[in-house]
DRENTOR-203670 format. One line per 10 residues: number of its first residue (from 1); their letters; for each residue x, y negated, z negated of N, C-alpha, C, O. Coordinates in nm, 2 decimals, padded with zeros to 4 digits, m for minus. Example, Ala and Ser with C-alpha at 12.3 -4.5 7.8 and 13.67 -1.06 7.14 Angstrom:
# residues 2
1> AS> 01.32 00.57 m00.78 01.23 00.45 m00.78 01.32 00.33 m00.78 01.42 00.33 m00.85; 01.28 00.22 m00.71 01.37 00.11 m00.71 01.29 00.00 m00.79 01.34 m00.11 m00.80
***
This chain:
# residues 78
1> XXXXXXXXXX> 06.90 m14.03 m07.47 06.94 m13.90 m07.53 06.89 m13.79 m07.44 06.78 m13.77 m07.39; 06.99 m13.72 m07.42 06.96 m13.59 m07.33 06.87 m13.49 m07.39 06.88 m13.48 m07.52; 06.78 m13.41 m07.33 06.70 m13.30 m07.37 06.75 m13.18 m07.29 06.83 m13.17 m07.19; 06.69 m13.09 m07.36 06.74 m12.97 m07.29 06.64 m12.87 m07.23 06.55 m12.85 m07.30; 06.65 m12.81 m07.13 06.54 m12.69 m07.12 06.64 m12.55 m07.14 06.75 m12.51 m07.10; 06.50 m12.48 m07.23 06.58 m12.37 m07.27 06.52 m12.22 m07.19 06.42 m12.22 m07.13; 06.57 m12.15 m07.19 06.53 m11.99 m07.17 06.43 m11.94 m07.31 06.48 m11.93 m07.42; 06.27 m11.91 m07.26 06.24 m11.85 m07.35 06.27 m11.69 m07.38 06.23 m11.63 m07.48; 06.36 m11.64 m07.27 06.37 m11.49 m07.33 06.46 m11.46 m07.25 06.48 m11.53 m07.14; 06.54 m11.34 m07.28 06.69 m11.29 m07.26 06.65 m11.25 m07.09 06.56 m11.18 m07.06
11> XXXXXXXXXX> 06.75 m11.30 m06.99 06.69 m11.18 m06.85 06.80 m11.27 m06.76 06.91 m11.29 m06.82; 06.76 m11.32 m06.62 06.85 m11.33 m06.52 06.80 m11.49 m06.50 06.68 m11.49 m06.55; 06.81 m11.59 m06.46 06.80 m11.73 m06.44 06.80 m11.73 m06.30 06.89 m11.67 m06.24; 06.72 m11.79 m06.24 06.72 m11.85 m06.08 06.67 m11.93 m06.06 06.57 m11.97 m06.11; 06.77 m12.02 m05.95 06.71 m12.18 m05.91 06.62 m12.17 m05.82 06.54 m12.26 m05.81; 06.61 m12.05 m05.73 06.49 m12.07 m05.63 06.37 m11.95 m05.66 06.40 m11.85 m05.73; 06.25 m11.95 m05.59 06.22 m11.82 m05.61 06.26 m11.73 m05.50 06.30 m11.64 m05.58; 06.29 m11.70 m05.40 06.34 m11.62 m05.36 06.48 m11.68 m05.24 06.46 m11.80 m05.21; 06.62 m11.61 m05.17 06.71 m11.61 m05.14 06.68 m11.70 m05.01 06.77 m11.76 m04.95; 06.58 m11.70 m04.97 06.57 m11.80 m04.85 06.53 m11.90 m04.87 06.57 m11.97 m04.78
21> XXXXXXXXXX> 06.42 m11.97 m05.00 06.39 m12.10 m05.02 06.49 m12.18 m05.11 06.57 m12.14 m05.18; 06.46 m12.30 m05.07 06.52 m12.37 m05.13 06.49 m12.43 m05.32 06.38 m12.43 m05.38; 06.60 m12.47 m05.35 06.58 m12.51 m05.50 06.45 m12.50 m05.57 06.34 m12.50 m05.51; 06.46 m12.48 m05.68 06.31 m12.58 m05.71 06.35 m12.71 m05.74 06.29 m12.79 m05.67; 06.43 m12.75 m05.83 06.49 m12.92 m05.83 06.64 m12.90 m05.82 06.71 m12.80 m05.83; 06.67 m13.06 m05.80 06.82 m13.05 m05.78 06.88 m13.11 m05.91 06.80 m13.12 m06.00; 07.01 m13.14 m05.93 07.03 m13.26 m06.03 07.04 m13.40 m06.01 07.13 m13.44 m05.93; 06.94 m13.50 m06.07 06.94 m13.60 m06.00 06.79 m13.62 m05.97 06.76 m13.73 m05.94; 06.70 m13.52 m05.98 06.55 m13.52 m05.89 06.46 m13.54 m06.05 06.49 m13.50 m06.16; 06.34 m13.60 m06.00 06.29 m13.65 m06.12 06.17 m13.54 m06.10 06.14 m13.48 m06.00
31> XXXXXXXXXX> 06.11 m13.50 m06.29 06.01 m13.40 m06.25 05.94 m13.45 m06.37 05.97 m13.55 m06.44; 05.87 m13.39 m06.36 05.69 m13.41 m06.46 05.72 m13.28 m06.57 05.81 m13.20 m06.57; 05.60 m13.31 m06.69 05.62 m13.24 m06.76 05.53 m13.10 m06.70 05.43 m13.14 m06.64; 05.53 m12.99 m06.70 05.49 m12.86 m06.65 05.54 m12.82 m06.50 05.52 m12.71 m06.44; 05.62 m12.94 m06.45 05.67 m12.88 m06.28 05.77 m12.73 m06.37 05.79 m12.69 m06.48; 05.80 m12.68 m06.24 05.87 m12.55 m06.21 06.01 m12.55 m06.16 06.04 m12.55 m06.04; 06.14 m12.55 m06.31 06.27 m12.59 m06.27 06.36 m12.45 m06.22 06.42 m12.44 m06.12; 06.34 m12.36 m06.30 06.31 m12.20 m06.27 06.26 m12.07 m06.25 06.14 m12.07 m06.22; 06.31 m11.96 m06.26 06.27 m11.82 m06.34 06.34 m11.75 m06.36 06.44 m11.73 m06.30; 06.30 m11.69 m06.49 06.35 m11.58 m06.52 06.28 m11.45 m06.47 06.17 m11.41 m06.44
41> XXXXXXXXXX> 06.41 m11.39 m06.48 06.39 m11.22 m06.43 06.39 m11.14 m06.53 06.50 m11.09 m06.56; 06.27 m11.09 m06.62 06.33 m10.97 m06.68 06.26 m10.78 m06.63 06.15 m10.72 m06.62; 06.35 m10.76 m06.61 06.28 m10.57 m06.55 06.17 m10.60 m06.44 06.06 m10.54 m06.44; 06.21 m10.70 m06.33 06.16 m10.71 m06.21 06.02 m10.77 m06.24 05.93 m10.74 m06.16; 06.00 m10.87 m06.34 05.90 m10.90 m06.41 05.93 m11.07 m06.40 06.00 m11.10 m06.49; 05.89 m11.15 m06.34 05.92 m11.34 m06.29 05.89 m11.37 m06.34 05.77 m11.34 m06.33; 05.92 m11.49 m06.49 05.87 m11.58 m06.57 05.91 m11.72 m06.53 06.02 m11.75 m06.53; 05.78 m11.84 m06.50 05.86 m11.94 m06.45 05.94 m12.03 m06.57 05.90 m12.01 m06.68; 06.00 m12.08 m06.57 06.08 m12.21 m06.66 06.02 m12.34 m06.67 06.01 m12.38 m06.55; 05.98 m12.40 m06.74 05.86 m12.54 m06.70 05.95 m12.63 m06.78 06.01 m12.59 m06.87
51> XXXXXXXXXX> 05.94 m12.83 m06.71 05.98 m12.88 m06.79 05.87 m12.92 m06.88 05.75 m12.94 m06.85; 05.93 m12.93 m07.00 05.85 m12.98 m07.09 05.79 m13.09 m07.08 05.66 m13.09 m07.09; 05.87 m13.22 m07.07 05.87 m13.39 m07.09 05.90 m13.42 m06.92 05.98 m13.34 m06.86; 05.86 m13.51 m06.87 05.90 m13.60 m06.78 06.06 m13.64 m06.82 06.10 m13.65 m06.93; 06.11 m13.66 m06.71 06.23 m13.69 m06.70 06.34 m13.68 m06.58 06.26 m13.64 m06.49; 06.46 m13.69 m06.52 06.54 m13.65 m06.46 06.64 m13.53 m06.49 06.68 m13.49 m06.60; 06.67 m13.48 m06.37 06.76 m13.35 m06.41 06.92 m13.40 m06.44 06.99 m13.44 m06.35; 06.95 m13.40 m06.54 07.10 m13.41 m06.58 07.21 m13.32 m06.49 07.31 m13.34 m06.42; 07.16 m13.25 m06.51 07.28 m13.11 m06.47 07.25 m12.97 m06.50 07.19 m12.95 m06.61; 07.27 m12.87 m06.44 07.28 m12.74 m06.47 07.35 m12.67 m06.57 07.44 m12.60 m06.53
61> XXXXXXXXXX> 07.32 m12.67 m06.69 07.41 m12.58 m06.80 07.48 m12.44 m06.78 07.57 m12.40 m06.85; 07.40 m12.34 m06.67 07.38 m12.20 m06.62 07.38 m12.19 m06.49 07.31 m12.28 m06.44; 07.44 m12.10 m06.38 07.44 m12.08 m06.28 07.32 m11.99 m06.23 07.30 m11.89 m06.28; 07.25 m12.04 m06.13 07.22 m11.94 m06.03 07.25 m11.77 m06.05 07.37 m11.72 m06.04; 07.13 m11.69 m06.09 07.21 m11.54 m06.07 07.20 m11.52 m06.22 07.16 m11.41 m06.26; 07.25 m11.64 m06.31 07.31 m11.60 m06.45 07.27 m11.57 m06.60 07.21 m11.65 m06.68; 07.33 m11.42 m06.62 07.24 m11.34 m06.73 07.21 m11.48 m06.85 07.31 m11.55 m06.87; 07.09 m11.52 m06.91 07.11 m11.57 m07.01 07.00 m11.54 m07.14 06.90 m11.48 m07.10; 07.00 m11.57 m07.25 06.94 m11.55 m07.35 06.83 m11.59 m07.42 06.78 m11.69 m07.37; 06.78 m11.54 m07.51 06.64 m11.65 m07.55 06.69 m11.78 m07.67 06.73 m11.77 m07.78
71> XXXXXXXX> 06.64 m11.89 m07.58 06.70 m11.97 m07.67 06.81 m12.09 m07.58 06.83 m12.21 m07.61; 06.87 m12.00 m07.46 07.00 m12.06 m07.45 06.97 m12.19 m07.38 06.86 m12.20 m07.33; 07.04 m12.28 m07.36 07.00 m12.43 m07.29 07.01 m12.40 m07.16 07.12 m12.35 m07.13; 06.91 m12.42 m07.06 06.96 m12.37 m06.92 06.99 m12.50 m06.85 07.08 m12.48 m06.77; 06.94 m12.66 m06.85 06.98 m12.73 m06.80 06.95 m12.84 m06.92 06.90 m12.82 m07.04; 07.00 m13.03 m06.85 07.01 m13.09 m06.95 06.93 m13.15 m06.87 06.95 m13.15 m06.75; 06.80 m13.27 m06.96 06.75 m13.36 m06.89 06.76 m13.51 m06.93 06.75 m13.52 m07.05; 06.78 m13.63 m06.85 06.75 m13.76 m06.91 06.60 m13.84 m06.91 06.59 m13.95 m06.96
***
C-alpha cells in the first residue's frame, strides 16, 4: 500500500535546496524515516519535508517550483 508525504503548510514545494544542487531524492531511491525529501518556502522562510516511514519513493504528486497547501500529498511512497 502506498503512503503519502504531505505538505505541512500552504507555500512553494522544492526538490532541491538551492538551483544548483542536485535533488534531494529521486523516484525510485530508498530513504529512512526523518531523511529530507523537500522544502517548503513560505515568505522566504525554508521548512524541510521529512519522510515519515522508511520506504521507496513512488513518484512525485507536485512539481518542482509548485504552489501547494497544507495538507496536500506532495509525493507517494512504497
Amino acid at each position: 500500500m502506498a503512503k503519502t508525504v504531505k505538505a505541512q503548510m500552504p507555500g512553494t514545494f522544492y526538490r532541491r535546496p538551492d538551483p544548483e544542487s542536485d535533488t534531494y531524492v529521486e523516484e525510485g531511491e530508498k530513504v529512512s524515516a526523518g531523511d529530507t525529501v523537500g522544502l517548503i518556502e513560505v515568505m522566504k522562510s525554508f521548512h524541510e519535508v521529512k519522510a515519515e516511514e522508511e520506504g521507496t519513493i513512488a513518484r512525485f504528486l507536485v512539481e518542482n517550483e509548485e504552489a501547494v497547501d497544507a495538507g496536500q500529498d506532495l509525493l507517494e511512497m512504497e
